[in-house]
VOGU-3710 file (C-alpha; in Angstrom, 3 decimals, decimal comma):
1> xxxxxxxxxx> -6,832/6,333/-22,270  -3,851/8,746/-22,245  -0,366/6,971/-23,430  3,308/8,470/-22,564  5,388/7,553/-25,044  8,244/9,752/-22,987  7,630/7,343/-19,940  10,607/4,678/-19,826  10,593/1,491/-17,472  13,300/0,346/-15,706
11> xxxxxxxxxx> 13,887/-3,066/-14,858  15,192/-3,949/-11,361  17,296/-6,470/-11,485  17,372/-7,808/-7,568  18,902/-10,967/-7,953  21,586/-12,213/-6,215  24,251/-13,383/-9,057  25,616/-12,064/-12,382  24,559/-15,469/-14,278  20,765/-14,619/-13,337
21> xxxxxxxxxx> 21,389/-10,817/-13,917  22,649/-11,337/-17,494  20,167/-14,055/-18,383  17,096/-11,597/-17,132  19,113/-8,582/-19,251  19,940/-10,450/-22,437  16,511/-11,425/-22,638  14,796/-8,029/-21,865  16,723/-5,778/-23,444  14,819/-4,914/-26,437
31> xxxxxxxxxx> 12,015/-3,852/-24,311  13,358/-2,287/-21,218  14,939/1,170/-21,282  17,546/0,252/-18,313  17,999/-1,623/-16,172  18,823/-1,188/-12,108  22,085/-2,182/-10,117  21,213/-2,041/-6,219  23,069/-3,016/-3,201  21,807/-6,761/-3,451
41> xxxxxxxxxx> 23,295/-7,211/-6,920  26,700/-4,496/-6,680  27,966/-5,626/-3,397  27,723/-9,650/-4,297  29,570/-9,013/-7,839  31,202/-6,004/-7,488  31,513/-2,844/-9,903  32,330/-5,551/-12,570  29,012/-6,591/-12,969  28,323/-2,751/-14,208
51> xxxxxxxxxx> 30,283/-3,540/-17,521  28,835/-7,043/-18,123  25,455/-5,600/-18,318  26,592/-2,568/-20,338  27,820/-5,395/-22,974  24,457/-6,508/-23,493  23,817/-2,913/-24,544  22,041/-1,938/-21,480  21,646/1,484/-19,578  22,091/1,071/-15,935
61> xxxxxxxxxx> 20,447/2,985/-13,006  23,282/2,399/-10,291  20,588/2,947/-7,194  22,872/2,641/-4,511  21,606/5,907/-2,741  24,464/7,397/-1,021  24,065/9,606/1,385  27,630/10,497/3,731  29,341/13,781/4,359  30,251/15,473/1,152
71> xxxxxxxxxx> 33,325/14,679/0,093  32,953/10,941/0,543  29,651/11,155/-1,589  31,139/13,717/-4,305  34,107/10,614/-4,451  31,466/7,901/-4,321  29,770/9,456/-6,723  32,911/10,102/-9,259  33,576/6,245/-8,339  30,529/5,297/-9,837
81> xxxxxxxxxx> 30,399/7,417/-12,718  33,515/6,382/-14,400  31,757/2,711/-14,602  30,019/4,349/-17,403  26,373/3,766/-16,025  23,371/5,984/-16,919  21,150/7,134/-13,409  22,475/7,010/-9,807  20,991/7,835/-6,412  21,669/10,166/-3,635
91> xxxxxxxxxx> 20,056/10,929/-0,677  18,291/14,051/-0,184  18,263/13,912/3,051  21,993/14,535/3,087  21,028/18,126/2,767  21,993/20,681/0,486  26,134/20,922/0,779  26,243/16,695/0,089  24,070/16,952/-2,554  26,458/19,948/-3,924
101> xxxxxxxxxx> 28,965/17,710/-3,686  27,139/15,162/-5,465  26,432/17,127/-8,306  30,311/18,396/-8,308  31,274/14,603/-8,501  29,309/14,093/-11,976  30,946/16,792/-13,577  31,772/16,213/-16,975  29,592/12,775/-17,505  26,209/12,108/-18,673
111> xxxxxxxxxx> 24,897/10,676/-16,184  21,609/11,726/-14,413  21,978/11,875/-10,635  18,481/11,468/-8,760  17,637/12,390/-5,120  15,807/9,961/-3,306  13,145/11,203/-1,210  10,742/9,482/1,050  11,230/5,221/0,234  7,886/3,376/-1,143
121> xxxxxxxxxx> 7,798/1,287/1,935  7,313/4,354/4,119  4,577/5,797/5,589  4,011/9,039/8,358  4,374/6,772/10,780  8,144/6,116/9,474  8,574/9,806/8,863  7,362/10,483/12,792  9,336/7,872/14,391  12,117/9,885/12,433
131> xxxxxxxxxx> 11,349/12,756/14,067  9,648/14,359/10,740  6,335/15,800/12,299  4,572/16,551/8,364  2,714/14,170/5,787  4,564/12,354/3,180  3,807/14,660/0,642  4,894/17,797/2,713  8,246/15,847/2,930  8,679/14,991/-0,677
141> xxxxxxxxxx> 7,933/18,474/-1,671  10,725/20,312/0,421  13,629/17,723/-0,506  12,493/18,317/-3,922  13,443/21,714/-3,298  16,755/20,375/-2,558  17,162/17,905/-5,687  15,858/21,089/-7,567  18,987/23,373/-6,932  21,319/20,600/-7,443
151> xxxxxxxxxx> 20,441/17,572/-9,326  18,598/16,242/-12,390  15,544/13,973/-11,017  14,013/12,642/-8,164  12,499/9,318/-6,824  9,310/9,864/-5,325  6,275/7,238/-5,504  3,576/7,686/-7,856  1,012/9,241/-5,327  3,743/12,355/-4,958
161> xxxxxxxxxx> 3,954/12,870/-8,741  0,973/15,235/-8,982  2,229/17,808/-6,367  5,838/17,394/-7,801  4,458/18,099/-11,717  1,984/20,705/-9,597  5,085/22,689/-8,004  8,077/22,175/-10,363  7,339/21,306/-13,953  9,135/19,743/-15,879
171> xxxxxxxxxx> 12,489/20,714/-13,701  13,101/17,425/-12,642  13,222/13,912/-13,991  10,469/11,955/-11,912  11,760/7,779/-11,469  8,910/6,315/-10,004  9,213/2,995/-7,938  5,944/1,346/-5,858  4,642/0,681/-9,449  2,454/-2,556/-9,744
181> xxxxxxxxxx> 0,394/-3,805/-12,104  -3,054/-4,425/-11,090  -2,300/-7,938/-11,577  0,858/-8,244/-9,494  1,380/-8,413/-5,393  2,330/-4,685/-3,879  4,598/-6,628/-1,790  6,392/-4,260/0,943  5,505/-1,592/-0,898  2,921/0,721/0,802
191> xxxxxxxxxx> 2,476/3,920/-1,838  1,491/1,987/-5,248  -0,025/2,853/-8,471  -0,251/0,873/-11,532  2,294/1,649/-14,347  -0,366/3,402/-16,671  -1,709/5,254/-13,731  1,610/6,859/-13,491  2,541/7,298/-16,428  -0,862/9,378/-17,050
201> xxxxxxxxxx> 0,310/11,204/-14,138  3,867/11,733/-15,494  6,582/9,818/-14,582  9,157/10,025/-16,434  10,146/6,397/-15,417  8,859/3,477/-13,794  11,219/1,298/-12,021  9,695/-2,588/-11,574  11,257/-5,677/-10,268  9,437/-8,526/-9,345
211> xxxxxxxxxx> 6,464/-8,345/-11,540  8,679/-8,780/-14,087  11,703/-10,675/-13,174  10,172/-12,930/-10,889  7,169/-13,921/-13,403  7,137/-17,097/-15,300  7,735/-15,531/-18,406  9,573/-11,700/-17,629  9,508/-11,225/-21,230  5,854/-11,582/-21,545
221> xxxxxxxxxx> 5,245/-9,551/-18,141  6,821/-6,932/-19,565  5,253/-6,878/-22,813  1,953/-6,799/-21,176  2,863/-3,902/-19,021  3,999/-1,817/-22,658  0,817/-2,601/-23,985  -0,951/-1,414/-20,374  1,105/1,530/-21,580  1,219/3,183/-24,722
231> xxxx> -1,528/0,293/-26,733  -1,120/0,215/-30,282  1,558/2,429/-29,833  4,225/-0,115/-28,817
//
């Protein structure tokens, strides 16, 4: 079976306290590659809970997916990058002079601002009732466009990561949610692959929560998932 090595995983950490966030970072964080901050976690502890984590040595993927008229994002986003985190999320659907503005906010950091495109838990049903008459693929292909002028990734599920490879190379960073192991629920996710499935595809990174963090052992979960991955190799 092919292996990425190059494919990272990203732990998301939706819990609801800073006690249960460190405990599930302190003892993941030899295997994970990062670990995400959503709204769940940020708006219950605050910005503070950025630099607790970073302590433990961690990267963090701030996913708190702005999406406003430009100047509020390009300060949102300048907010968030002098926390010192690693990944951060934007809308595409802002369109192309917010997502300028994005990328005008990040100046002079490292970090690696991602468009998000079409959410895991949608379908074309959501995208109709939005007034978005094309498939989900369509969809994720012409905000890529977008992300593709301005930023340095995209979040797409794993069933768009063909067309995106397909259409733009290596151009942009692919973070992949809606990944579940064959042995785990999908949940209210609707567009799923398992991680290696993916990865063989080419995600750059997986982001998984509750197959992990919600397992009786997370360490072990995610072990087994790394070995699901790259074999020997790990």
């Amino acid at each position: 079976m092919h292996r990425s090595t190059k494919t990272k995983i990203i732990v998301a950490l939706d819990v609801d306290t800073s006690s249960e966030a460190l405990r599930l970072t302190e003892s993941l964080a030899e295997g994970a590659d990062a670990f995400k901050v959503g709204f769940q976690l940020f708006l219950r502890e605050g910005p503070a809970i950025v630099q607790k984590l970073k302590n433990c040595g961690a990267k963090i993927f701030l996913d708190l997916k702005f999406h406003d008229i430009p100047n509020a994002v390009l300060q949102a986003v300048a907010s968030s990058c002098s926390l010192g985190i690693d990944l951060l999320t934007v809308h595409l659907s802002g369109g192309p002079d917010m997502l300028r503005a994005a990328a005008q906010g990040a100046q002079g950091s490292s970090v690696l601002l991602l468009g998000v495109s079409v959410l895991t838990s949608s379908d074309v049903t959501t995208l109709a009732a939005t007034g978005v008459h094309s498939s989900v693929e369509e969809q994720v292909l012409r905000l890529a466009a977008l992300a593709e002028k301005s930023l340095g990734g995209i979040v797409a599920s794993p069933l768009e990561i063909s067309p995106l490879k397909k259409q733009f190379g290596n151009s942009l960073q692919i973070v992949t949610p809606g990944v579940r192991p064959a042995w785990a629920a999908s949940n209210d996710q609707k567009r799923v692959l398992t991680p290696a499935e993916a990865a063989k595809l080419g995600a750059d990174w997986l982001v998984i929560g509750r197959p992990i963090t919600t397992a009786k052992s997370p360490l072990d979960a995610l072990l087994r998932i790394k070995e699901e991955l790259y074999g020997e190799e790990n």
